[in-house]
C-alpha positions as CSV (number, residue, x, y, z in Angstrom):
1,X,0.0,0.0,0.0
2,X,3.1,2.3,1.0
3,X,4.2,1.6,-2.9
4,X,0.9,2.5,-4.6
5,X,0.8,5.8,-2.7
6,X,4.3,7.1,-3.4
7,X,3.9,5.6,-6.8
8,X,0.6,7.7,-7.4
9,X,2.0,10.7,-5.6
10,X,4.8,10.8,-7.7
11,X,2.9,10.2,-11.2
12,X,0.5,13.5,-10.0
13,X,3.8,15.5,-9.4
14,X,4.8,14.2,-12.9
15,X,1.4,15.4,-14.7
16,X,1.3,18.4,-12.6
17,X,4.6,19.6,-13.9
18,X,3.7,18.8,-17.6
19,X,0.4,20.8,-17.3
20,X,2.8,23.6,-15.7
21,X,5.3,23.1,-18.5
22,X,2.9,23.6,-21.7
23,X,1.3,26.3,-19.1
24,X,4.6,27.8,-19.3
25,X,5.4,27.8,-23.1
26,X,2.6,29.4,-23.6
27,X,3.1,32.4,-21.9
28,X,5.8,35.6,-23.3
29,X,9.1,35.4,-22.2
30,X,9.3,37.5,-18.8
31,X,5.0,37.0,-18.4
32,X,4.5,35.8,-14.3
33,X,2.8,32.6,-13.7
34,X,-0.4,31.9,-12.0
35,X,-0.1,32.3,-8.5
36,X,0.2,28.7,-6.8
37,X,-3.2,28.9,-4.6
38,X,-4.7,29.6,-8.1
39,X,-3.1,27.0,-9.7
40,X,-3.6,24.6,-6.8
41,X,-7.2,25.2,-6.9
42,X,-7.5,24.9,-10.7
43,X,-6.3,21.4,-10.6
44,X,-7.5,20.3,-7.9
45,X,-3.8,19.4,-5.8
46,X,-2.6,20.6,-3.2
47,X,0.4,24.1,-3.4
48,X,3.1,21.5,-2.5
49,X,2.5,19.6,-5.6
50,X,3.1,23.0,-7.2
51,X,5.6,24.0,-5.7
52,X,7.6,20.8,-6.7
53,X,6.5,21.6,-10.6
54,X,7.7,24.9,-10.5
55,X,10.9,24.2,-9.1
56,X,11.4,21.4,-11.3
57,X,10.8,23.8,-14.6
58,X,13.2,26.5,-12.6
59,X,15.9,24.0,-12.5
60,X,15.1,23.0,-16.0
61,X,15.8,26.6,-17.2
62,X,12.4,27.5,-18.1
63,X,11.1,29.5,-15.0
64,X,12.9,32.1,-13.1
65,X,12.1,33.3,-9.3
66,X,12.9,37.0,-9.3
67,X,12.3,38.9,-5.9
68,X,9.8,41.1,-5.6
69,X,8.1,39.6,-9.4
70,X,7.3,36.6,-8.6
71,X,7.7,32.7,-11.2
72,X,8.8,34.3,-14.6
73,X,8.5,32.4,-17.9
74,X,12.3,32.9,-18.5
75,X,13.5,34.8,-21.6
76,X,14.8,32.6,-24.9
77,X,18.5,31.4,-24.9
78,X,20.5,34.4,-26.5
79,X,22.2,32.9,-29.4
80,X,25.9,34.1,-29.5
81,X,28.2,33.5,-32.4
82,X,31.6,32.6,-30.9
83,X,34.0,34.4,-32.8
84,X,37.4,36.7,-32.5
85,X,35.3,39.9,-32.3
86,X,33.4,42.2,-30.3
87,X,31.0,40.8,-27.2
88,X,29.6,44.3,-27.1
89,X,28.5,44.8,-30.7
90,X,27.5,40.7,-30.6
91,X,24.6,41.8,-28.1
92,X,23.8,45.0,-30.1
93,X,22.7,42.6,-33.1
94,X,20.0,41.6,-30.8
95,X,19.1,44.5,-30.4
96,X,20.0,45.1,-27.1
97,X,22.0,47.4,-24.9
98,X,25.4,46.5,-23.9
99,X,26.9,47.3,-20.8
100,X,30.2,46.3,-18.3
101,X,30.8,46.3,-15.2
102,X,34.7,46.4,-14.3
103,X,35.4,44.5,-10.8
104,X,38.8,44.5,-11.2
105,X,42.1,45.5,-13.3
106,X,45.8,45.4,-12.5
107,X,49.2,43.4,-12.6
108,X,49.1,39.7,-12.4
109,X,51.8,39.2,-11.0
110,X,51.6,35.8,-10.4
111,X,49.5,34.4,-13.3
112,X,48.3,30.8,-13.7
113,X,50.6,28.5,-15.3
114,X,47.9,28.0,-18.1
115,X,48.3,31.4,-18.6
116,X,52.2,32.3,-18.2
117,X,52.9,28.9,-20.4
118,X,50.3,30.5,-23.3
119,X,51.5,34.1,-22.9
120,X,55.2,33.5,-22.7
121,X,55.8,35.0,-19.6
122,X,58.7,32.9,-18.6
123,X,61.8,35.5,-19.3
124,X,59.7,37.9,-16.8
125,X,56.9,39.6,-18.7
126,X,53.9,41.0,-16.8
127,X,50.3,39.8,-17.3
128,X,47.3,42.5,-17.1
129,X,44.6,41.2,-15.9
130,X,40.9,42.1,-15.6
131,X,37.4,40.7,-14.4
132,X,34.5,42.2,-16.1
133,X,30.5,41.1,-15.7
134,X,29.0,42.1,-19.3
135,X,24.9,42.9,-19.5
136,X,22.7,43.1,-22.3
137,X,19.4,45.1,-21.3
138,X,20.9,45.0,-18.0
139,X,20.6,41.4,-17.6
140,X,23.9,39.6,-16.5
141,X,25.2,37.3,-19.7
142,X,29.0,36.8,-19.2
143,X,31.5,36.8,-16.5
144,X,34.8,37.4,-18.0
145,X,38.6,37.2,-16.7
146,X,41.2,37.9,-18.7
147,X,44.8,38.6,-19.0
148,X,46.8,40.1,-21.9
149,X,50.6,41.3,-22.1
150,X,51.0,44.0,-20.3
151,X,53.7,45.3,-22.6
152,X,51.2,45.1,-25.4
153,X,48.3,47.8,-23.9
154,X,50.6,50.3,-21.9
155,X,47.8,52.5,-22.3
156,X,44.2,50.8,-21.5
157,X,42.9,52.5,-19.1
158,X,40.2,51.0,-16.8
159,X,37.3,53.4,-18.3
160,X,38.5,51.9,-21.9
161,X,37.7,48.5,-20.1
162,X,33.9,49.6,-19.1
163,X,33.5,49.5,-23.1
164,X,34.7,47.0,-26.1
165,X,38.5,45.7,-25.4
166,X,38.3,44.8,-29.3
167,X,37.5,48.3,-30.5
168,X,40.7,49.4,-28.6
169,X,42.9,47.1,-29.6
170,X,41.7,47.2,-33.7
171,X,42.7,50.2,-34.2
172,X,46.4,49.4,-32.8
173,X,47.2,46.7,-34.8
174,X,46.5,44.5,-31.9
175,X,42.9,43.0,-33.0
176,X,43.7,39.1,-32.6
177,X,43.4,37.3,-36.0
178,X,43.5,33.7,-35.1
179,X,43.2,31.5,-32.2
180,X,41.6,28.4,-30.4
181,X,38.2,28.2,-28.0
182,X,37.5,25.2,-25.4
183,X,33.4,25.1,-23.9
184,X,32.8,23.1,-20.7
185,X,29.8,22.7,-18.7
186,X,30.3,23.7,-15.1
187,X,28.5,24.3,-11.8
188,X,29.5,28.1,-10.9
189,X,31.3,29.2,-7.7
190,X,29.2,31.0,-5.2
191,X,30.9,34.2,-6.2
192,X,30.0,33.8,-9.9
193,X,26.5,33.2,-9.7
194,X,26.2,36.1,-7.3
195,X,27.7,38.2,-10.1
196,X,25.5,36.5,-13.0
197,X,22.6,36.5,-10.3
198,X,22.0,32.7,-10.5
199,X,21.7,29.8,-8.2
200,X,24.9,28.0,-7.5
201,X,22.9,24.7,-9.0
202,X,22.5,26.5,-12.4
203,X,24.8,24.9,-15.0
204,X,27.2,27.2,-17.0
205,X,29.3,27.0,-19.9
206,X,32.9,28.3,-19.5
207,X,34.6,29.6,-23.2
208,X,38.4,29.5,-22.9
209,X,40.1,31.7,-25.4
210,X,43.8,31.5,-26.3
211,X,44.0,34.3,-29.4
212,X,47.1,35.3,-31.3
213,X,48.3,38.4,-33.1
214,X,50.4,37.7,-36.5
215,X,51.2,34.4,-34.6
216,X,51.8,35.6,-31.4
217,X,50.0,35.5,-27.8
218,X,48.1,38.4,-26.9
219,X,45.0,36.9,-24.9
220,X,44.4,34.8,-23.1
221,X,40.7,34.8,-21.8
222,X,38.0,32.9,-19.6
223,X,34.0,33.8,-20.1
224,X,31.0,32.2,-18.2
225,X,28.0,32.1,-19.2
226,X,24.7,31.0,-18.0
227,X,23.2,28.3,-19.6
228,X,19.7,29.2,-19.5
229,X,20.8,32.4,-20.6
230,X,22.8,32.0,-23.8
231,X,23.3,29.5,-26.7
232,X,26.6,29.6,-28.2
233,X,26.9,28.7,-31.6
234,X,30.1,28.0,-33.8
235,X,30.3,28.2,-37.5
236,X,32.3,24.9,-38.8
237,X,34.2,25.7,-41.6
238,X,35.5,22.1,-44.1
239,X,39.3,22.5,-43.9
């Protein structure tokens, strides 16, 4: 008797959560959900059994909690072209507004090896380094950290670093023309998904960039992003 119960308590959480889901797709990206008594009363269960659904469609991606708003339906994936360009003028082409926020900027003086090895640091050059949170329409989409030769950008300036790193280094001769990219699904620190305003239980995807000037290090970069929040896309090329 124990079984049946748990079995039949578990397939009306299961239906429950479907209903919720289609519920869901329906509505405009952003558009709050039912309230739970409502949608307790509506099917007849009780607002534990909702609760469950919506948290399972949060941790799905779908729903978002937002203080003070409510269960949103959670805005589409951005799609983002990974490329050796501009993450500023990506999120302008949809139509949004770029933004950064600079948390910090100096001399690493005591890079990772990753980084030293890939930037040649080993007869004593200096690493800059800088961590940045990037917004489009204010919404957090990208944490990034990244070091360049210091030697290379004796003149960026941390106000140059609120806006696109790319459109100060193209017109220096410094805009990187080749290089690799590594993805990887991760669980973010505590810090990051403070940053990126996301539960630690979110999954994100970290972009690794290594990027070369006329064969030579310049970058060396790490971005997270949240994967409810963006879809990163590559062009394949036959070689």
């Amino acid at each position: 008797m124990v079984a049946m119960s748990t079995q039949t308590g578990t397939a009306k959480h299961v239906k429950i959560r479907d209903q919720l889901r289609d519920l869901v797709l329906d509505l405009a990206p952003g558009q709050r959900l039912p309230a739970e008594r409502q949608l307790a009363e509506q099917w007849g269960v009780a607002r534990m059994t909702v609760r469950q659904a919506i948290a399972a469609l949060v941790r799905e991606g779908l729903v978002r909690n937002v203080h003070g708003k409510g269960n949103l339906r959670s805005p589409e994936p951005l799609e983002l072209r990974v490329r050796l360009g501009s993450f500023a003028d990506a999120i302008r082409e949809h139509d949004l507004v770029p933004s950064t926020r600079l948390l910090e900027c100096g001399i690493d003086e005591k890079p990772p090896r990753r980084v030293a090895s890939f930037l040649g640091l080993d007869n004593h050059g200096l690493a800059l380094r800088f961590r940045r949170v990037r917004f489009g329409n204010g919404t957090p989409l990208a944490l990034e950290r990244t070091w360049l030769l210091a030697a290379a950008v004796p003149d960026l300036s941390e106000q140059q670093l609120t806006g696109s790193l790319y459109h100060y280094l193209e017109p220096r001769g410094l805009l990187p023309d080749s290089g690799e990219e590594s993805v990887v699904a991760v669980l973010p620190t505590d810090e990051e998904a403070a940053l990126l305003d996301i539960a630690p239980s979110r999954p994100a995807l970290r972009l690794i960039r290594r990027a070369l000037v006329r064969g030579k290090p310049l970058e060396y970069a790490e971005a997270l992003f949240p994967a409810d929040r963006c879809e990163l896309w590559f062009p394949l090329n036959p070689r």
